[in-house]
C-alpha positions as CSV (number, residue, x, y, z in Angstrom):
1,X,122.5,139.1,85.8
2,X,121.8,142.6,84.5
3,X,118.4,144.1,82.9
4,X,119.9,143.3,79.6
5,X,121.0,139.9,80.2
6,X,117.2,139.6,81.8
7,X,115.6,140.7,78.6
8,X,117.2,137.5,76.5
9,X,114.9,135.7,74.2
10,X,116.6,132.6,74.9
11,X,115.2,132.8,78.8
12,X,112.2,131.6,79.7
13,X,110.0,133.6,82.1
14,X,107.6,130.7,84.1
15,X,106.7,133.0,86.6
16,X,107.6,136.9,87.8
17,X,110.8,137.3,88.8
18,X,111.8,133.8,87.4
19,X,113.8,133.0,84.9
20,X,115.8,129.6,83.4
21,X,117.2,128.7,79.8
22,X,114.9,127.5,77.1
23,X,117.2,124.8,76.2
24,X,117.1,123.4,79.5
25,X,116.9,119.4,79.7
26,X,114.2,118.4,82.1
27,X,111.0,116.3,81.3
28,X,107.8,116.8,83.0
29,X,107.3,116.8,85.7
30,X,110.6,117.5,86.2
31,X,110.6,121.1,84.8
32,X,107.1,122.1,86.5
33,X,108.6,121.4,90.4
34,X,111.8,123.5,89.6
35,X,109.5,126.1,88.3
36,X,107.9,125.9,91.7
37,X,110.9,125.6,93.9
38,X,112.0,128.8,92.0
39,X,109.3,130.9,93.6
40,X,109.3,129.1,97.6
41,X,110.0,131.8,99.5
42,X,111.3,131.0,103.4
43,X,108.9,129.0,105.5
44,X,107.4,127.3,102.3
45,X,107.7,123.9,101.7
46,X,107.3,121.1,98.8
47,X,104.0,118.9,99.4
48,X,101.5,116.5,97.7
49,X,102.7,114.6,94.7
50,X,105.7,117.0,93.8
51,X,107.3,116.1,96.8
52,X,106.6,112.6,96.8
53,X,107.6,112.5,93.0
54,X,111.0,114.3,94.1
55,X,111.5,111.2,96.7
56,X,111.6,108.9,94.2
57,X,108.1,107.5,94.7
58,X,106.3,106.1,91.2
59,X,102.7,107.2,89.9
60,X,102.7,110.7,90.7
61,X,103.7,112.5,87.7
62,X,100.8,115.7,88.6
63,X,98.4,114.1,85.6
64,X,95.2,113.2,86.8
65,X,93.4,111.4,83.8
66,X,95.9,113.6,81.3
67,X,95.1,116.7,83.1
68,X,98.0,118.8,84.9
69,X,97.2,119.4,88.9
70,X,98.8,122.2,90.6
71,X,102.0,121.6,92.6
72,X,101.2,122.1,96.1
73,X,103.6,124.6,98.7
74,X,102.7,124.5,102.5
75,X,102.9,127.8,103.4
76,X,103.9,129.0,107.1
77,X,103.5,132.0,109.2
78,X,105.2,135.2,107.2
79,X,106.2,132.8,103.8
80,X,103.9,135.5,101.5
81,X,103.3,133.3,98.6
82,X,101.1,134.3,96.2
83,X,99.0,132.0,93.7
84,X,100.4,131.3,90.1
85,X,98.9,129.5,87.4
86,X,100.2,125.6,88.1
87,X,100.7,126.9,91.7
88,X,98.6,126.0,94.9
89,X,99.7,127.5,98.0
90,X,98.6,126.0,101.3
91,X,98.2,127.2,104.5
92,X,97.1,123.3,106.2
93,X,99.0,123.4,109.6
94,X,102.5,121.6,109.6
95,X,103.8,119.4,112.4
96,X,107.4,119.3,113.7
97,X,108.5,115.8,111.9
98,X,106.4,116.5,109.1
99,X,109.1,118.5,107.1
100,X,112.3,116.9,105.4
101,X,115.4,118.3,103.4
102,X,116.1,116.8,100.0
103,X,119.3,118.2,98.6
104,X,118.7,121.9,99.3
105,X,114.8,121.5,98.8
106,X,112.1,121.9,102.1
107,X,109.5,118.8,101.6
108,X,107.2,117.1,103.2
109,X,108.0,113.5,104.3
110,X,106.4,111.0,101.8
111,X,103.7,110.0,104.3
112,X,102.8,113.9,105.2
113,X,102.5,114.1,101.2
114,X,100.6,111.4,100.9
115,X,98.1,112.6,103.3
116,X,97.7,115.7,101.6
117,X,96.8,114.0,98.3
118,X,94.4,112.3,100.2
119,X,92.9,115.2,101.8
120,X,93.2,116.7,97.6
121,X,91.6,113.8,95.7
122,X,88.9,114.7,93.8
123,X,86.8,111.5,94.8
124,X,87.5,108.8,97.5
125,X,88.4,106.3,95.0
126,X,91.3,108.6,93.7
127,X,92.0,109.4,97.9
128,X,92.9,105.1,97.9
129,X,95.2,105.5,94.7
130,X,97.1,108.1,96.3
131,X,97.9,106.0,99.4
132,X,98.2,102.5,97.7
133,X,100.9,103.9,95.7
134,X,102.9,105.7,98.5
135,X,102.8,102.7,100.4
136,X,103.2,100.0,97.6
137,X,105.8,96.8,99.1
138,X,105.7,95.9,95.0
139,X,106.5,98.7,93.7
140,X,110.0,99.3,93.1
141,X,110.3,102.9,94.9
142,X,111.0,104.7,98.0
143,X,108.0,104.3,99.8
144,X,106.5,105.1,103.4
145,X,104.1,102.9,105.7
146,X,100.4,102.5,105.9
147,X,101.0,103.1,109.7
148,X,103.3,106.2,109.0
149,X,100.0,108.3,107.0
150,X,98.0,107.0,109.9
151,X,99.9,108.3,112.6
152,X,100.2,111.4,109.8
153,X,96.3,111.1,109.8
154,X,95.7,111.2,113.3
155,X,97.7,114.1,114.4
156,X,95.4,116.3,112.3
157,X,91.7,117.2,113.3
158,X,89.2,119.1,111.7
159,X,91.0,119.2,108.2
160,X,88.3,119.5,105.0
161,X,88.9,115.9,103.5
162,X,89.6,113.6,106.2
163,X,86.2,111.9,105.6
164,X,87.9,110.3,102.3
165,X,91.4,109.8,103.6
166,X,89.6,107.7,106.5
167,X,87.5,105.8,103.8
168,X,91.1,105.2,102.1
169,X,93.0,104.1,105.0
170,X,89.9,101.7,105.5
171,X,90.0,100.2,102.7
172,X,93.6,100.2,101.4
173,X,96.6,97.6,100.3
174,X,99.7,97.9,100.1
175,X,100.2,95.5,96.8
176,X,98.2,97.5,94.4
177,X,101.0,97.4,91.7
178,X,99.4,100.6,89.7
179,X,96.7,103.1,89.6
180,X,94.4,101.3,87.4
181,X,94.6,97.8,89.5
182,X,93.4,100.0,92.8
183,X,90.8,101.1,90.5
184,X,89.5,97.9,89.2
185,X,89.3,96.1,92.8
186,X,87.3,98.7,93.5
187,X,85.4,98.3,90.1
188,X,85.0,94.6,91.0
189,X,84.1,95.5,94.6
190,X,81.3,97.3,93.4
191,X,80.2,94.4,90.3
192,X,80.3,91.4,92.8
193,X,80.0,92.5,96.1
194,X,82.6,90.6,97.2
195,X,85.2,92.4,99.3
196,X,88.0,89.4,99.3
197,X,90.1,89.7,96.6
198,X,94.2,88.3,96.9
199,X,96.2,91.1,94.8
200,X,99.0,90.7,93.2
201,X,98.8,87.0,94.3
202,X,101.4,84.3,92.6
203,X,99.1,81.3,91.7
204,X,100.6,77.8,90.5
205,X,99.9,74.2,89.2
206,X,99.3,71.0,91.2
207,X,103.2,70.2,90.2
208,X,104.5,72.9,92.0
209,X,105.0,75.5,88.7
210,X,104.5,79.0,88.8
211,X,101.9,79.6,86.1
212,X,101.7,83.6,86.7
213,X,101.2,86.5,89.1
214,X,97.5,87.6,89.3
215,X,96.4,91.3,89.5
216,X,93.5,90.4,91.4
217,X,92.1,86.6,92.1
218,X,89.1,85.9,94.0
219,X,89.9,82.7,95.5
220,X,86.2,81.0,96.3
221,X,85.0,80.9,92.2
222,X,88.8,81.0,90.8
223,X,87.8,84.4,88.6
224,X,91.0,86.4,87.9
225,X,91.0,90.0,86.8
226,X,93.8,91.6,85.1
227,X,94.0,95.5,84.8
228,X,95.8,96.8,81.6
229,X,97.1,100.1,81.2
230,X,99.1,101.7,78.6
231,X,102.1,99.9,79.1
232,X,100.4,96.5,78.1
233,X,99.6,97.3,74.6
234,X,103.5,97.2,74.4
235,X,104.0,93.9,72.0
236,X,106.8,92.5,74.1
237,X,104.1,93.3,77.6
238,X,101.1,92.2,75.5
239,X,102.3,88.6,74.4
240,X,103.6,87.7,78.1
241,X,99.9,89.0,78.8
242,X,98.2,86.4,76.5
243,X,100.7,83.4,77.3
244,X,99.9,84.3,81.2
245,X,96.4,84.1,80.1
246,X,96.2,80.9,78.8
247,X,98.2,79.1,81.2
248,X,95.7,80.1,83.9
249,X,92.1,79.1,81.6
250,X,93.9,76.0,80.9
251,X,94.3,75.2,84.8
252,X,90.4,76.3,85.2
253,X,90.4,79.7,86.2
254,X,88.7,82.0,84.4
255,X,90.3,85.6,83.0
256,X,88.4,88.7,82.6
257,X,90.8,91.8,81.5
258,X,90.0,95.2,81.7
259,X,91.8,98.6,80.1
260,X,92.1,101.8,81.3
261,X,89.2,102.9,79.0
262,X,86.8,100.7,80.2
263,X,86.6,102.7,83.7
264,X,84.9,105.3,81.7
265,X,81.5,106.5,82.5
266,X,80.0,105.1,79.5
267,X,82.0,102.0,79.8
268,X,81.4,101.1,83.3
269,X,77.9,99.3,83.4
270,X,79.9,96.9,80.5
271,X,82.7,96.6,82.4
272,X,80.4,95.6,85.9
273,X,78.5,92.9,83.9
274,X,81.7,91.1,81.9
275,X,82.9,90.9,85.7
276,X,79.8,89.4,86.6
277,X,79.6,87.0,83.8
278,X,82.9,86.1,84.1
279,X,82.5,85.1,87.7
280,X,79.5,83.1,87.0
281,X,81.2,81.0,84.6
282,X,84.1,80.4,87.7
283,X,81.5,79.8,90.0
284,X,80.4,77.1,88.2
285,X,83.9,76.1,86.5
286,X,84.8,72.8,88.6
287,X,88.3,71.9,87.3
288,X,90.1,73.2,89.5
289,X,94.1,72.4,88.8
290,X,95.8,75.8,90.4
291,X,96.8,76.5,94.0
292,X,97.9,79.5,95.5
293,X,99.7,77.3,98.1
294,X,103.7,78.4,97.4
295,X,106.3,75.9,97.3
296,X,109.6,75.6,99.1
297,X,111.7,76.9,96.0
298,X,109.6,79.7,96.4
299,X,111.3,81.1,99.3
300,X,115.0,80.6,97.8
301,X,113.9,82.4,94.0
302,X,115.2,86.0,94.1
303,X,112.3,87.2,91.2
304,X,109.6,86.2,94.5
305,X,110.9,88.8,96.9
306,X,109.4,91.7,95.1
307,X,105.6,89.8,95.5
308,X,106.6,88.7,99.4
């Protein structure tokens, strides 16, 4: 292009020596990795959630809590990147098999990136988010292995955050089904003490009828918790919600639901004692008419492969 063509008003300038149409038709977070691609110079490559995100994985959109986080570039010997607002350039050591090619794009493989948003999280609760979601088996996404980030994991010493990525590896499941359901097992972890909890866990009647899947059940008191995040204030998500709910009470277990708001620091000390309340009344709830014990149609129903 020459200088003139350069100096157009209808080019946007994201960075120096960058530019790309204004009318260009990509959603965020879409536009924010091509902005970074733009400026990868040779030895660089994509990492963290932006390259997860561009493997098709789900919950990594590069909002933490509505808040933008930087796109991460591994940097090798000689690469020269600089930083740039919405840029985080990283010089964490890079192991042959660690490095991919999407398209004409250098990434990190998804378990590589998921280790790195590990090693990132601001907290070790957000660390366990980041690796239940890579790893998800209910999710429907690309996805890598728990033992993938492990071997990942162990081929890396003295590297500041592996304290919490250990924590999360300890502690982590691969059917969390979204952010918020990581973060209330962990939520109910903390209220009850009780580390057993079946997630994402089909529960039925004594006749053999599926009465719903549960986010989280603990199966000694019967006391189910269901995690509702934005998408469940949807009408059409919201009424299967209630109908799910009262086909569970009505077969004696006992339904405590939390939202996304009621994680908040003010909220929390609530949200601990509804749980605890709520599993008191299971405890001590003795109609029990629900099984978790799947039939044999079970096995032959195409909707049940996505929960086994």
């Amino acid at each position: 292009m020459s200088a003139k063509e350069l100096r157009n008003r209808r080019l946007a300038r994201p960075y120096h020596g960058v530019r790309r149409s204004n009318t260009i038709d990509l959603d965020q977070p879409a536009l924010r990795i091509a902005d970074a691609i733009a400026v990868m110079t040779e030895g660089c490559s994509l990492a963290g959630w932006a390259a997860r995100w561009l493997q098709g994985q789900a919950y990594c959109d590069g909002l933490h809590h509505g808040v933008e986080t930087p796109v991460k570039i591994l940097c090798g010997p000689g690469s020269h990147l600089r930083k740039r607002p919405g840029i985080q350039p990283c010089e964490r050591l890079v192991l042959p098999g660690e490095i991919v090619d999407v398209g004409d794009v250098v990434v990190t493989t998804m378990a590589r990136a998921a280790y790195d948003d590990m090693l990132d999280a601001p907290n070790p609760v957000e660390a366990l988010v980041a690796l239940e979601m890579a790893t998800s088996t209910v999710i429907e996404q690309a996805r890598t292995y728990l033992a993938n980030v492990e071997a990942v994991y162990g081929s890396h010493v003295k590297t500041r955050g592996r304290r919490q990525a250990r924590w999360a590896l300890d502690h982590a499941s691969t059917r969390s089904a979204s952010p918020w359901e990581t973060r209330t097992r962990l939520l109910a972890v903390d209220a009850l003490g009780v580390e057993r909890w079946l997630v994402n866990v089909a529960i039925f009647d004594l006749r053999e009828n599926l009465l719903g899947i549960a986010d989280l059940l603990e199966p000694e008191s019967g006391l189910v918790l269901e995690s509702d995040g934005a998408d469940h204030r949807l009408i059409e998500r919201h009424n299967e919600d209630n109908v799910r709910e009262e086909s569970f009470e009505n077969h004696g277990l006992v339904v405590v639901r939390i939202g996304s708001g009621q994680h908040s620091r003010a909220e929390r000390p609530l949200t601990i004692e509804r749980v605890q309340q709520g599993h008191a009344r299971a405890r001590t709830n003795r109609s029990k008419r629900w099984t978790t014990e799947k039939p044999a149609w079970w096995w032959d129903w195409p909707p049940s492969r996505r929960w086994d």
